[in-house]
Biopython code that builds the backbone (N, CA, C, O; Angstrom):
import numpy as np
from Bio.PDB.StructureBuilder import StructureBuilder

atoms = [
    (1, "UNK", "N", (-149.051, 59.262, 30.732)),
    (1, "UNK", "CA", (-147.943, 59.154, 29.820)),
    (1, "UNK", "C", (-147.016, 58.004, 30.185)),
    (1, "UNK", "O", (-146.543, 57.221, 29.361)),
    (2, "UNK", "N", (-146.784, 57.972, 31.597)),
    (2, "UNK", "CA", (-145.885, 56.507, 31.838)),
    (2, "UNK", "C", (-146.576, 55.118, 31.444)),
    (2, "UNK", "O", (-145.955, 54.083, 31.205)),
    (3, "UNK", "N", (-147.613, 55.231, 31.425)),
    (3, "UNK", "CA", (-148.020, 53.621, 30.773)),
    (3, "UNK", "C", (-147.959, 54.101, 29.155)),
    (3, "UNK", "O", (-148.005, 52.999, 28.608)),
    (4, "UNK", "N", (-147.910, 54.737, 28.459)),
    (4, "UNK", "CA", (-147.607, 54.987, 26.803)),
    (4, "UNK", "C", (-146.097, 54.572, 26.429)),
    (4, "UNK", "O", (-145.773, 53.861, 25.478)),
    (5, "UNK", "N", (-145.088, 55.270, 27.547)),
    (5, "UNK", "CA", (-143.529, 55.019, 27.746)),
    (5, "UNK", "C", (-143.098, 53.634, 27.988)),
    (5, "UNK", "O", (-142.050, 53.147, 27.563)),
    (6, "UNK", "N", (-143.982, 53.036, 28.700)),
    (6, "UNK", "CA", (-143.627, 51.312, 28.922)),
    (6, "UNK", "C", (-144.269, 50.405, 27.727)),
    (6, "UNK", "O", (-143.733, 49.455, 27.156)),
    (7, "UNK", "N", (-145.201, 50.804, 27.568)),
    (7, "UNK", "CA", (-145.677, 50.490, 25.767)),
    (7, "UNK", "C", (-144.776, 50.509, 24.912)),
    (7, "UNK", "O", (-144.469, 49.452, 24.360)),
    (8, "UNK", "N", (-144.266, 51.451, 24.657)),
    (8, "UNK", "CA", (-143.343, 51.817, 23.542)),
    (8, "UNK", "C", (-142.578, 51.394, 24.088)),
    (8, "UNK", "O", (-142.553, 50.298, 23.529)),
    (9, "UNK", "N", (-141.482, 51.322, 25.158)),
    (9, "UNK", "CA", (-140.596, 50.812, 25.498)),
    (9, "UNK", "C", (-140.678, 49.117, 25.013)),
    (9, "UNK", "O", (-140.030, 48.557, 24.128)),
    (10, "UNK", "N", (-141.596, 48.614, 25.832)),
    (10, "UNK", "CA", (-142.208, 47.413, 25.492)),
    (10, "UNK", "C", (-141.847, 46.884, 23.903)),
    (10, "UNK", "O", (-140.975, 46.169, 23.409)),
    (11, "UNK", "N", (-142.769, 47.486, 23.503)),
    (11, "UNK", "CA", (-142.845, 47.105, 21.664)),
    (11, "UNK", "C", (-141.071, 47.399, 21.414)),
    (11, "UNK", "O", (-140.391, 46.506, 20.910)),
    (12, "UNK", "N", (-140.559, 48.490, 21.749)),
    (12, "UNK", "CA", (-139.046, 48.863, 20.920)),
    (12, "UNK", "C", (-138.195, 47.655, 21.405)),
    (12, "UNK", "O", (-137.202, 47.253, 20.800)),
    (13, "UNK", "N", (-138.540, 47.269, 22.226)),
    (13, "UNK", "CA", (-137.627, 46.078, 22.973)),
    (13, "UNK", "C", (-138.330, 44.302, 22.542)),
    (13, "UNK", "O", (-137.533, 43.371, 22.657)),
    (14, "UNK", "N", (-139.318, 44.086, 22.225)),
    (14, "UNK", "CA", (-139.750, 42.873, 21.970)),
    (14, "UNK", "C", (-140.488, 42.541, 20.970)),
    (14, "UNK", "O", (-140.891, 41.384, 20.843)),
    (15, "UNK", "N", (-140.804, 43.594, 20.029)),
    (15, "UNK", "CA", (-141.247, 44.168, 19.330)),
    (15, "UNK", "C", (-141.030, 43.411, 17.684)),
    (15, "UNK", "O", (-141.905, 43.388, 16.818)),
    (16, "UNK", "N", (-139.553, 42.796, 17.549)),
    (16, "UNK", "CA", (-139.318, 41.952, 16.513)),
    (16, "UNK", "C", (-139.128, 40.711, 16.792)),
    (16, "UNK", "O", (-138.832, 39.945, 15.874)),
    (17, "UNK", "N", (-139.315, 40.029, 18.706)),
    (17, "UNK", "CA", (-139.560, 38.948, 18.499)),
    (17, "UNK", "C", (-140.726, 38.178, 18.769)),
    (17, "UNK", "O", (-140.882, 36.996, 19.074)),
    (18, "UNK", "N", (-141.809, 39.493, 18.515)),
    (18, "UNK", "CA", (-142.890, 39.129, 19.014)),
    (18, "UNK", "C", (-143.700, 38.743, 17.346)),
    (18, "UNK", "O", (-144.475, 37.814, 17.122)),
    (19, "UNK", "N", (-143.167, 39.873, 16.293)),
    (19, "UNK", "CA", (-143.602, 39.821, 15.092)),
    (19, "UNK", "C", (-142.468, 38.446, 14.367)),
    (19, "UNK", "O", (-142.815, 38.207, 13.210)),
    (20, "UNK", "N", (-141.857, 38.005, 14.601)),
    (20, "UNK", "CA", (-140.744, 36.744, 14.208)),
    (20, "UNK", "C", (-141.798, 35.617, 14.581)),
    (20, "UNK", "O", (-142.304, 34.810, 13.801)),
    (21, "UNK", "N", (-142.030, 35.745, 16.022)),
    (21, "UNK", "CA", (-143.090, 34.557, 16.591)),
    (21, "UNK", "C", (-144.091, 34.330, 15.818)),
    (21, "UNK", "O", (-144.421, 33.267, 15.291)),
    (22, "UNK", "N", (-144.738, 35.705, 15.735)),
    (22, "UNK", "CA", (-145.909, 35.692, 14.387)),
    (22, "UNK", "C", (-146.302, 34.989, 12.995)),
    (22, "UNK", "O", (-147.206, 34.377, 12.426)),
    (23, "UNK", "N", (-144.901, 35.537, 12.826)),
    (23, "UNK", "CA", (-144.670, 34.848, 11.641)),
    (23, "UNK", "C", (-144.399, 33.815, 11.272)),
    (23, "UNK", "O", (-144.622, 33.516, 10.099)),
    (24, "UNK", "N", (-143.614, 32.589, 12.478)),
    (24, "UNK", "CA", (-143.540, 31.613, 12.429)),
    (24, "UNK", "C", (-144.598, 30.839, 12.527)),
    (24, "UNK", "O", (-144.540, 29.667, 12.156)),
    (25, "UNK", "N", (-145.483, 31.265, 12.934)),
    (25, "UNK", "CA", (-146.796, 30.671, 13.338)),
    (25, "UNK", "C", (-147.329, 30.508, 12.408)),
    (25, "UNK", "O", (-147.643, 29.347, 12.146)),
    (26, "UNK", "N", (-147.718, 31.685, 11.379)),
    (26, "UNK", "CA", (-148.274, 31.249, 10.058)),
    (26, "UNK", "C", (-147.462, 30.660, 8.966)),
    (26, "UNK", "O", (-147.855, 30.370, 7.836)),
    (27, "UNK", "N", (-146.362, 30.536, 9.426)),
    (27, "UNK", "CA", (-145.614, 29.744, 8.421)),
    (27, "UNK", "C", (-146.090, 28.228, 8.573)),
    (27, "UNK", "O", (-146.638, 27.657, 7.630)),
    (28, "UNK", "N", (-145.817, 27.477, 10.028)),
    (28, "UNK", "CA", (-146.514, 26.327, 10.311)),
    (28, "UNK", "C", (-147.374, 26.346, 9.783)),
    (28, "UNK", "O", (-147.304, 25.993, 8.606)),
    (29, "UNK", "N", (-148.823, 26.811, 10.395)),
    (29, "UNK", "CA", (-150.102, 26.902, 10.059)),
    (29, "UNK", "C", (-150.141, 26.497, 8.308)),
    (29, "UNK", "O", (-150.577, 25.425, 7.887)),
    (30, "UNK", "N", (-149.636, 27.507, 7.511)),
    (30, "UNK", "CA", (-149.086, 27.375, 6.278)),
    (30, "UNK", "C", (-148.634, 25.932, 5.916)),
    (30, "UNK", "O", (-149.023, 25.265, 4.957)),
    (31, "UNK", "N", (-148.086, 25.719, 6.501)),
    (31, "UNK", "CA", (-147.371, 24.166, 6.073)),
    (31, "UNK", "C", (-148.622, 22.542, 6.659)),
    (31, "UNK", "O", (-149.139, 21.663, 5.969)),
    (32, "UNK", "N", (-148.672, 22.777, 8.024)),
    (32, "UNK", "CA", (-148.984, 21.776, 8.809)),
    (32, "UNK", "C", (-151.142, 21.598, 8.849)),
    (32, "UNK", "O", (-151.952, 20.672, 8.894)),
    (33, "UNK", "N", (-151.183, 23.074, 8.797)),
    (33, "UNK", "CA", (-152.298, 23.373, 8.794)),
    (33, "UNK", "C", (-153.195, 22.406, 7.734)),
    (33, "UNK", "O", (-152.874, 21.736, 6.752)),
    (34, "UNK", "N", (-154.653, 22.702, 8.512)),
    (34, "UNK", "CA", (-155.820, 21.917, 7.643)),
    (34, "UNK", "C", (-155.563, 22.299, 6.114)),
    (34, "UNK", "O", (-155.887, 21.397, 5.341)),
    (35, "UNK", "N", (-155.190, 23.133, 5.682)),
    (35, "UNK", "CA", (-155.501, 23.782, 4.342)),
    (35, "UNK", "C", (-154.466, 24.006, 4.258)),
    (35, "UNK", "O", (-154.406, 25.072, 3.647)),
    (36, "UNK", "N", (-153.315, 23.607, 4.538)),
    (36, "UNK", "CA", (-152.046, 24.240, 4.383)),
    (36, "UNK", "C", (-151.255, 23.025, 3.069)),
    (36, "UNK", "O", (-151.812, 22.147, 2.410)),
    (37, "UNK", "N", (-149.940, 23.415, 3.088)),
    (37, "UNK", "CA", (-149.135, 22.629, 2.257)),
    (37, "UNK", "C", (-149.430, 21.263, 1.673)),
    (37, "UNK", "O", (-149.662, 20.870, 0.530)),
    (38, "UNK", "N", (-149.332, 20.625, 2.958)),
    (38, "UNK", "CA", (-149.064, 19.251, 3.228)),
    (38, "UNK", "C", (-150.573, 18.687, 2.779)),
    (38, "UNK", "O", (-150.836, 17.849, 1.916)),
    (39, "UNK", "N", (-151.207, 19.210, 3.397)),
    (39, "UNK", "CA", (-153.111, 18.744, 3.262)),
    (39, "UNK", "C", (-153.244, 18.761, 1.467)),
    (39, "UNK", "O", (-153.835, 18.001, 0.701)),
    (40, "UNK", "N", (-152.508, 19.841, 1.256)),
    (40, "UNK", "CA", (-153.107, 20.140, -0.184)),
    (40, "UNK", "C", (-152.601, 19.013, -1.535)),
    (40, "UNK", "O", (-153.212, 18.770, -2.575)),
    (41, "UNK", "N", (-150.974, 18.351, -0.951)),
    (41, "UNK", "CA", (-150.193, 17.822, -1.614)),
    (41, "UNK", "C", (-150.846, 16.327, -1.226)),
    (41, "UNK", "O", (-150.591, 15.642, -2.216)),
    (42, "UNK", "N", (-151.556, 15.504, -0.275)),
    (42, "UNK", "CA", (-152.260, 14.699, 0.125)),
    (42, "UNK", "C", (-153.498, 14.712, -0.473)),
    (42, "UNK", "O", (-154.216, 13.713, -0.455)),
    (43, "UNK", "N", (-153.928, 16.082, -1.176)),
    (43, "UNK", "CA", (-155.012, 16.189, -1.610)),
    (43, "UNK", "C", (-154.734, 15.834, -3.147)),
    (43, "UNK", "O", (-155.465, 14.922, -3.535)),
    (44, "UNK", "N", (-153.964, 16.271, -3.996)),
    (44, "UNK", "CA", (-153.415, 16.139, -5.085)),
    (44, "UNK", "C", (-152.928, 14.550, -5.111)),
    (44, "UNK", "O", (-153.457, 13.911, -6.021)),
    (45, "UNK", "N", (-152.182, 13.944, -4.425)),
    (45, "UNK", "CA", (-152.305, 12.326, -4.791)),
    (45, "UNK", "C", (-153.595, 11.591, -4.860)),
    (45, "UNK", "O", (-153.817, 10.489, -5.362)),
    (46, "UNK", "N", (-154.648, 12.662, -4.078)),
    (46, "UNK", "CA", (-155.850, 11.564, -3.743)),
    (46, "UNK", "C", (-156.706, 11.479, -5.406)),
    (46, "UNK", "O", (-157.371, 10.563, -5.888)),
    (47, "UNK", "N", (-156.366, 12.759, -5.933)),
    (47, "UNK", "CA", (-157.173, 13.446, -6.932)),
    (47, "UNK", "C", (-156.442, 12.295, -7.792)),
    (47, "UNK", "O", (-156.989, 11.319, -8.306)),
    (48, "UNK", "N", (-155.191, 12.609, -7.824)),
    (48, "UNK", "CA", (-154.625, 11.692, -9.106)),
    (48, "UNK", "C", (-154.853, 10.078, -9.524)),
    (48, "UNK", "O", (-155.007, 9.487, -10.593)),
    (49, "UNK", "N", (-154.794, 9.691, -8.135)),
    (49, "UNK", "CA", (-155.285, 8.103, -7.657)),
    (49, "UNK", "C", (-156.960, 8.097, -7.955)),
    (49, "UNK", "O", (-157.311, 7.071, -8.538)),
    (50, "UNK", "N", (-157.785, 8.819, -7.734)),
    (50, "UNK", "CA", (-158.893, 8.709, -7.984)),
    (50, "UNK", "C", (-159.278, 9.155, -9.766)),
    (50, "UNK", "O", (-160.346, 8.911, -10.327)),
    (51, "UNK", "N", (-158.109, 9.831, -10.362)),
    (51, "UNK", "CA", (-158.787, 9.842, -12.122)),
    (51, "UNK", "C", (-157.766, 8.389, -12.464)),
    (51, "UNK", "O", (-157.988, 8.333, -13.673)),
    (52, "UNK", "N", (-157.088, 7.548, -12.270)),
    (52, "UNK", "CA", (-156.308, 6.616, -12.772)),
    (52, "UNK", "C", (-157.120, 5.577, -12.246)),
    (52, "UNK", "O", (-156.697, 4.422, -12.293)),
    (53, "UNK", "N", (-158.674, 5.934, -11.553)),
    (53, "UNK", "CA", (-159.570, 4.409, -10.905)),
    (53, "UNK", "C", (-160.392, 4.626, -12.140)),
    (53, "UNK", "O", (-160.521, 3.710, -12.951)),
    (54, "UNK", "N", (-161.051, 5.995, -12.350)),
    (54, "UNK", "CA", (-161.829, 6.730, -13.386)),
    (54, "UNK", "C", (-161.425, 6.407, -14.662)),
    (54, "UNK", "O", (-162.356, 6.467, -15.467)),
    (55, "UNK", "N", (-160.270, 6.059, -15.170)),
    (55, "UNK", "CA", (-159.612, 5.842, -16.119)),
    (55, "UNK", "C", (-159.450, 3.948, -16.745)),
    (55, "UNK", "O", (-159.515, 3.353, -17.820)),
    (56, "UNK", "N", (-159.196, 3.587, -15.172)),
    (56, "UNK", "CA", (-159.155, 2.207, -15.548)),
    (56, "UNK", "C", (-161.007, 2.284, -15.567)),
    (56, "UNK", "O", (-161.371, 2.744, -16.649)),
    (57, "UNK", "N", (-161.876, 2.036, -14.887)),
    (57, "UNK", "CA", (-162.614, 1.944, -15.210)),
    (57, "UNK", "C", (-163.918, 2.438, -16.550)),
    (57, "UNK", "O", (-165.100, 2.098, -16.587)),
    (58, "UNK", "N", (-163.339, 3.109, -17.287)),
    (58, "UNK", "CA", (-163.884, 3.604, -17.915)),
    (58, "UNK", "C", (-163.543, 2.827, -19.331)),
    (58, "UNK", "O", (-164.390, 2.708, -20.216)),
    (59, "UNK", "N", (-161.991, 2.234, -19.454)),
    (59, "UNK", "CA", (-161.737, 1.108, -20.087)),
    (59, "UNK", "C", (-162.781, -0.172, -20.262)),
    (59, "UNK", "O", (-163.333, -0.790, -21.173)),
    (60, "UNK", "N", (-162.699, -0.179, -18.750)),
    (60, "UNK", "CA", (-163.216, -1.999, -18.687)),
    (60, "UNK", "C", (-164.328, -1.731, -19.373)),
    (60, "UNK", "O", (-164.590, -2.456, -20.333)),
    (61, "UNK", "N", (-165.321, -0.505, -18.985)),
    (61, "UNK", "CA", (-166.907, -0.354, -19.198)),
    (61, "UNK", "C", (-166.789, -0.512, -20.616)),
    (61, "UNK", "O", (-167.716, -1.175, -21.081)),
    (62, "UNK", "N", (-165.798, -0.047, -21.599)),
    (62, "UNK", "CA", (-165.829, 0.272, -22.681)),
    (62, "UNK", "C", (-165.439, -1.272, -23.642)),
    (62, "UNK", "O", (-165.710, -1.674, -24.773)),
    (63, "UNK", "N", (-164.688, -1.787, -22.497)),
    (63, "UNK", "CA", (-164.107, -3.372, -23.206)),
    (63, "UNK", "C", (-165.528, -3.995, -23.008)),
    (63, "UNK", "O", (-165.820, -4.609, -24.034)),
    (64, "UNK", "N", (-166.406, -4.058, -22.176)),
    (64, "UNK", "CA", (-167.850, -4.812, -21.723)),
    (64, "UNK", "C", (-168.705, -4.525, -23.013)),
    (64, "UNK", "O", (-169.267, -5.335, -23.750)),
    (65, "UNK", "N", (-168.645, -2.991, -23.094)),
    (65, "UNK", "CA", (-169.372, -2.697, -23.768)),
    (65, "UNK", "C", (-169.564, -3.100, -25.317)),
    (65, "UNK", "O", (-170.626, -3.250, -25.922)),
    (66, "UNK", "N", (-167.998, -3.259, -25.882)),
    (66, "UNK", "CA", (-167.459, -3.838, -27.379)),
    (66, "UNK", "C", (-167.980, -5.640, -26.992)),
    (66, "UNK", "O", (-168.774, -6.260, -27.699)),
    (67, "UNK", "N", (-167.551, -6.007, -26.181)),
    (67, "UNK", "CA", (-167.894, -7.593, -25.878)),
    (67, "UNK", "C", (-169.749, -7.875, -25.914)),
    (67, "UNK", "O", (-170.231, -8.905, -26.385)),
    (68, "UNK", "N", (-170.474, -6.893, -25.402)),
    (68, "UNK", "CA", (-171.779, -6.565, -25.734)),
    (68, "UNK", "C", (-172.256, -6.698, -26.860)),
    (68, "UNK", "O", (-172.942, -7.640, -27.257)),
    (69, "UNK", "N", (-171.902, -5.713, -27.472)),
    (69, "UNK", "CA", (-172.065, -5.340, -28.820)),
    (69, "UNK", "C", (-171.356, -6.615, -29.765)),
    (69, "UNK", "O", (-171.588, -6.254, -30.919)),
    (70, "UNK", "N", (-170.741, -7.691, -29.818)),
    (70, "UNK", "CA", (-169.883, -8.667, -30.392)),
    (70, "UNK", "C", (-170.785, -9.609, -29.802)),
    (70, "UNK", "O", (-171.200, -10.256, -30.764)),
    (71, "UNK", "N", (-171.360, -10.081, -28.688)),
    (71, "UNK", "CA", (-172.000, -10.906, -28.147)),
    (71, "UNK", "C", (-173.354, -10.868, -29.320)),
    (71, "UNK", "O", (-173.665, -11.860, -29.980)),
    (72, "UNK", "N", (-174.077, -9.499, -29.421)),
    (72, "UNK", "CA", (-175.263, -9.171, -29.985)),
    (72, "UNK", "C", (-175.133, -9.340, -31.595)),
    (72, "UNK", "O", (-176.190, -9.236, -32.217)),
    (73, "UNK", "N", (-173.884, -9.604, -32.373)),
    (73, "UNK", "CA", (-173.920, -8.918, -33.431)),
    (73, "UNK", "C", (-172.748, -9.973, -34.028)),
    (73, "UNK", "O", (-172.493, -9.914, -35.230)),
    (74, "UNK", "N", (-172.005, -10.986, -33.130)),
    (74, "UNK", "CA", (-170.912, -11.573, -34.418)),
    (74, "UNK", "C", (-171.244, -12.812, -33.548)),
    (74, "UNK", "O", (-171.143, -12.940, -32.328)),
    (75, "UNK", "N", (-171.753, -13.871, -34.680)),
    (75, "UNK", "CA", (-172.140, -15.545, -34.704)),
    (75, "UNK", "C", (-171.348, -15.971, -33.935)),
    (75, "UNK", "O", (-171.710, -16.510, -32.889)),
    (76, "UNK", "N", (-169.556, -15.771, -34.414)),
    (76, "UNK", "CA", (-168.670, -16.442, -34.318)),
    (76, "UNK", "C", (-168.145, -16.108, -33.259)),
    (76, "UNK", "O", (-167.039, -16.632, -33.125)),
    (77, "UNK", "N", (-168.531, -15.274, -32.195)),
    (77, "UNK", "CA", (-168.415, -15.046, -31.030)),
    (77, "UNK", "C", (-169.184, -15.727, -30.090)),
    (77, "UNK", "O", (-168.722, -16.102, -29.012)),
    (78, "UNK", "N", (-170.354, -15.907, -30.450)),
    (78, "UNK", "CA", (-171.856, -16.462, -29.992)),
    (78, "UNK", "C", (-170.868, -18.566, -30.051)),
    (78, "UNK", "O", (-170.651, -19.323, -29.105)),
    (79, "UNK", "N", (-170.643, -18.707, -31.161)),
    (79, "UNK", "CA", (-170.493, -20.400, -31.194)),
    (79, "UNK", "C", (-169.064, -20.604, -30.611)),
    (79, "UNK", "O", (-168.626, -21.752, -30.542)),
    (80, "UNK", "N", (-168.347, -19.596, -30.207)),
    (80, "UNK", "CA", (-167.054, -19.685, -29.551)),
    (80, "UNK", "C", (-167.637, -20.030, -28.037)),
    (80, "UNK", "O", (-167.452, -21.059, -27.387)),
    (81, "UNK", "N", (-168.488, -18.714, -27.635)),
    (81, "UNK", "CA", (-168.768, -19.533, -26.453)),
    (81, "UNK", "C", (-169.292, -20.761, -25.896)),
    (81, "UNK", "O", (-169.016, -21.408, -24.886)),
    (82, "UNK", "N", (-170.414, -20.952, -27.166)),
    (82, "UNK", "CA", (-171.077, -21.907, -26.975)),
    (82, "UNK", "C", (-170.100, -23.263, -26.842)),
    (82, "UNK", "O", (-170.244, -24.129, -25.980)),
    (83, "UNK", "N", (-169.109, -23.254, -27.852)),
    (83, "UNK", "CA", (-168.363, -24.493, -27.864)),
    (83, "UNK", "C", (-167.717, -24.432, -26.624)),
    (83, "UNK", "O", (-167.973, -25.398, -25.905)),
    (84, "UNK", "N", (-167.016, -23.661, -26.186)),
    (84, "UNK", "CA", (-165.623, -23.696, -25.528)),
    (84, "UNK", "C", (-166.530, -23.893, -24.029)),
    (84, "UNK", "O", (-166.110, -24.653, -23.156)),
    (85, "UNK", "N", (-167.496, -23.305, -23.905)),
    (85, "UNK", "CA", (-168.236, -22.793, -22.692)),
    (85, "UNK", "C", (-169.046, -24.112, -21.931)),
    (85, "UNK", "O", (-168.855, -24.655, -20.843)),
    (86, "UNK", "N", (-169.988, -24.347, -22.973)),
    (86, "UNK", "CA", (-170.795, -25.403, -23.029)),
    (86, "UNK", "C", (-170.738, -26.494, -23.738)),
    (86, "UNK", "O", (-171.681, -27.285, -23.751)),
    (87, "UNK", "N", (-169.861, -26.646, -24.280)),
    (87, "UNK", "CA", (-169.768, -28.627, -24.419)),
    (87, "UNK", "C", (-170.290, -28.427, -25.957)),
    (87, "UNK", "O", (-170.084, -29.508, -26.508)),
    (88, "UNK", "N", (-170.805, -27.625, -26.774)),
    (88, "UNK", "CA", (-171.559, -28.007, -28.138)),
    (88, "UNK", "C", (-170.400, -28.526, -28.874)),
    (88, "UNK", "O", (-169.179, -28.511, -28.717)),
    (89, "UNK", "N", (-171.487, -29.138, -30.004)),
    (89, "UNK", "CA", (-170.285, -29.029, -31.090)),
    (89, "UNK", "C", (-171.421, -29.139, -32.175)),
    (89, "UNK", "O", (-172.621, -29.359, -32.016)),
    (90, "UNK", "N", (-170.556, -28.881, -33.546)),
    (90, "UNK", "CA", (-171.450, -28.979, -34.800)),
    (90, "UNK", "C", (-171.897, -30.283, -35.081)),
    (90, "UNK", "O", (-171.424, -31.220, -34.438)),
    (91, "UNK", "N", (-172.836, -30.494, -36.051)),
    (91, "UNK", "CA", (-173.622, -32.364, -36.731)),
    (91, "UNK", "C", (-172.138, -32.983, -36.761)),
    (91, "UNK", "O", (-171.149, -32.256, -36.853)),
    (92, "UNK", "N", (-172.084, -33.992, -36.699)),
    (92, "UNK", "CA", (-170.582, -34.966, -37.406)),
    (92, "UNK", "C", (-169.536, -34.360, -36.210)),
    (92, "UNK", "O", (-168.484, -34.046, -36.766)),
    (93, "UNK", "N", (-169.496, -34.167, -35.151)),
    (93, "UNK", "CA", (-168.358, -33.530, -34.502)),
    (93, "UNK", "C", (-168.152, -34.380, -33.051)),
    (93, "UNK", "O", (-169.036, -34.515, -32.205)),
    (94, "UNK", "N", (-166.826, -34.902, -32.966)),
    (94, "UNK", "CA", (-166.967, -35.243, -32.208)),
    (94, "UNK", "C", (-166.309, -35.011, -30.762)),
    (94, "UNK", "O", (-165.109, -35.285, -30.748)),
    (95, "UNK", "N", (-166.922, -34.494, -29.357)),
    (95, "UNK", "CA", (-165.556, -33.879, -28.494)),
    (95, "UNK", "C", (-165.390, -34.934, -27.366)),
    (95, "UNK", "O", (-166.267, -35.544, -26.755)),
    (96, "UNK", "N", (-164.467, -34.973, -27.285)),
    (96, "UNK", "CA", (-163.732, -35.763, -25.801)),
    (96, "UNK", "C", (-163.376, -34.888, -24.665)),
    (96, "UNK", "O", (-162.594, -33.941, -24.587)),
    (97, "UNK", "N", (-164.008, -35.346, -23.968)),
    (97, "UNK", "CA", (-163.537, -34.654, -22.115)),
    (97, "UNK", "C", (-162.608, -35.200, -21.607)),
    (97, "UNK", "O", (-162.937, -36.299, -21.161)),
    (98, "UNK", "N", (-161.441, -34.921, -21.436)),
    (98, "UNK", "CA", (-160.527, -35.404, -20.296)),
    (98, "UNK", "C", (-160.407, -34.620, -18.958)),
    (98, "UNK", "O", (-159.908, -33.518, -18.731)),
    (99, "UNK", "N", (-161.150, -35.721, -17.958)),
    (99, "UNK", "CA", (-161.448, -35.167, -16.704)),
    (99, "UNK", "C", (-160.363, -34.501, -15.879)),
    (99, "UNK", "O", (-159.192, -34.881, -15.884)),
    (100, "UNK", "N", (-160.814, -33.517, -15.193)),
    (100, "UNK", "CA", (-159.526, -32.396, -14.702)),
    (100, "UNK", "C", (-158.208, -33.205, -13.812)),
    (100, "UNK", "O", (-157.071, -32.740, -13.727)),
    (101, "UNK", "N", (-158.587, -34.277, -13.303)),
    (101, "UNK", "CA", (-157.412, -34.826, -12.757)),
    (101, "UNK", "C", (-156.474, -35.321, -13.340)),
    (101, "UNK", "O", (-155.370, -35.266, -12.799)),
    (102, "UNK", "N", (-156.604, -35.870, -14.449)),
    (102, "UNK", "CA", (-155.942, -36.602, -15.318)),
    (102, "UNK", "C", (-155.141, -35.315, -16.067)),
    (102, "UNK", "O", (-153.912, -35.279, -16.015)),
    (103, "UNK", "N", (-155.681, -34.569, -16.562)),
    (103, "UNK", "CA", (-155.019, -33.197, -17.174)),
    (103, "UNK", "C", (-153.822, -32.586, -16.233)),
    (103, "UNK", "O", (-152.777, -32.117, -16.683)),
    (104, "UNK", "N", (-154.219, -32.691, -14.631)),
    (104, "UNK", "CA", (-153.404, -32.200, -13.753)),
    (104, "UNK", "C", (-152.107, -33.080, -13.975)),
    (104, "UNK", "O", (-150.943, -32.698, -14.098)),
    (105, "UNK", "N", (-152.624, -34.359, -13.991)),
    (105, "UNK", "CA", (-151.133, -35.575, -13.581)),
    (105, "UNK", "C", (-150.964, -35.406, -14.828)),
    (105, "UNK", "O", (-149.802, -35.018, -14.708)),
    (106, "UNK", "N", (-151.229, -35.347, -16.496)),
    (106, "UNK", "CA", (-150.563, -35.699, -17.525)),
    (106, "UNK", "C", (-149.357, -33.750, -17.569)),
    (106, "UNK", "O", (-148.310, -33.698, -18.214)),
    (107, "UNK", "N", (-149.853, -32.625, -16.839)),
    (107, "UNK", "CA", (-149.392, -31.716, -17.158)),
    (107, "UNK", "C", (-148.166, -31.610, -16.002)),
    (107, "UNK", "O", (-147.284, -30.755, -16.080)),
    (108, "UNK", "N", (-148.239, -32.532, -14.998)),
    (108, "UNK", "CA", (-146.991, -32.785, -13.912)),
    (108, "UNK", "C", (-145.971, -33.609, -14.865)),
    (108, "UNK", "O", (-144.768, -33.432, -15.052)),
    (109, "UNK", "N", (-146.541, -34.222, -15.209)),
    (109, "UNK", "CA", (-145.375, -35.707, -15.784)),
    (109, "UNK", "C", (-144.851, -35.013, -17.052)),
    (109, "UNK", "O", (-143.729, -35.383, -17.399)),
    (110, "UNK", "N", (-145.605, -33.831, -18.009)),
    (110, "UNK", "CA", (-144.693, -33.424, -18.616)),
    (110, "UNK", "C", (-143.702, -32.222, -18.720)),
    (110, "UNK", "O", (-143.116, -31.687, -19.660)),
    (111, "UNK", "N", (-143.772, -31.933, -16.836)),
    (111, "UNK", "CA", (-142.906, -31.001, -16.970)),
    (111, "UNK", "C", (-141.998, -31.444, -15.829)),
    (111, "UNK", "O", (-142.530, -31.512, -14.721)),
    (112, "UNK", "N", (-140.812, -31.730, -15.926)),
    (112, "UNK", "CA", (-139.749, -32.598, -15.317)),
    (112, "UNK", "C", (-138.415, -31.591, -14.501)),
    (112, "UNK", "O", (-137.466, -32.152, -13.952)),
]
sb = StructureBuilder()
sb.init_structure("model")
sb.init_model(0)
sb.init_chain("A")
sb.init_seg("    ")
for serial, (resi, resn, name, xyz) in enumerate(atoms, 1):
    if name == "N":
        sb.init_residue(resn, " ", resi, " ")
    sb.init_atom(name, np.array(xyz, "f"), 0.0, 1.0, " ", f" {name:<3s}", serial, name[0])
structure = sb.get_structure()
């Protein structure tokens, strides 16, 4: 019976700062922990940052894809590049190159 009496004694005496300790512990744990608060709110920016990559990209694929489809299907897309891209031009047409240095110094001298 005297070790039951120091038990109970025990617990009646330390008894709420042993369950306080407890509890603080899973409160941390709760917060700091792998799975806790903080992890989860780190987890939620990652999610959000990763549908706004999902998002931009799903744009571009979709802008490629219209530029595809315009490449395959409108002339005047086709002779835009061709001109602007590659040097063509139509019968009777005539284009002038002004070589990139000269463009550089005429676009210095007209801005003062």
């Amino acid at each position: 019976m005297r070790d039951q009496d120091r038990l109970r004694s025990f617990w009646q005496s330390y008894g709420r700062i042993v369950l306080t300790l407890c509890i603080a512990a899973l409160v941390v744990h709760d917060v700091f922990g792998a799975h806790g608060y903080l992890a989860m709110q780190r987890t939620k920016q990652e999610i959000a940052r990763v549908q706004k990559d999902i998002a931009r990209l799903n744009k571009e694929n979709t802008d490629l894809a219209e530029e595809v489809q315009a490449l395959r299907t409108d002339p005047n897309k086709i002779e835009s590049i061709a001109r602007d891209g590659l040097g063509l031009a139509r019968p009777g047409e005539v284009i002038i190159k002004i070589p990139q240095s000269q463009q550089t110094n005429k676009d210095s001298e007209a801005k003062p």
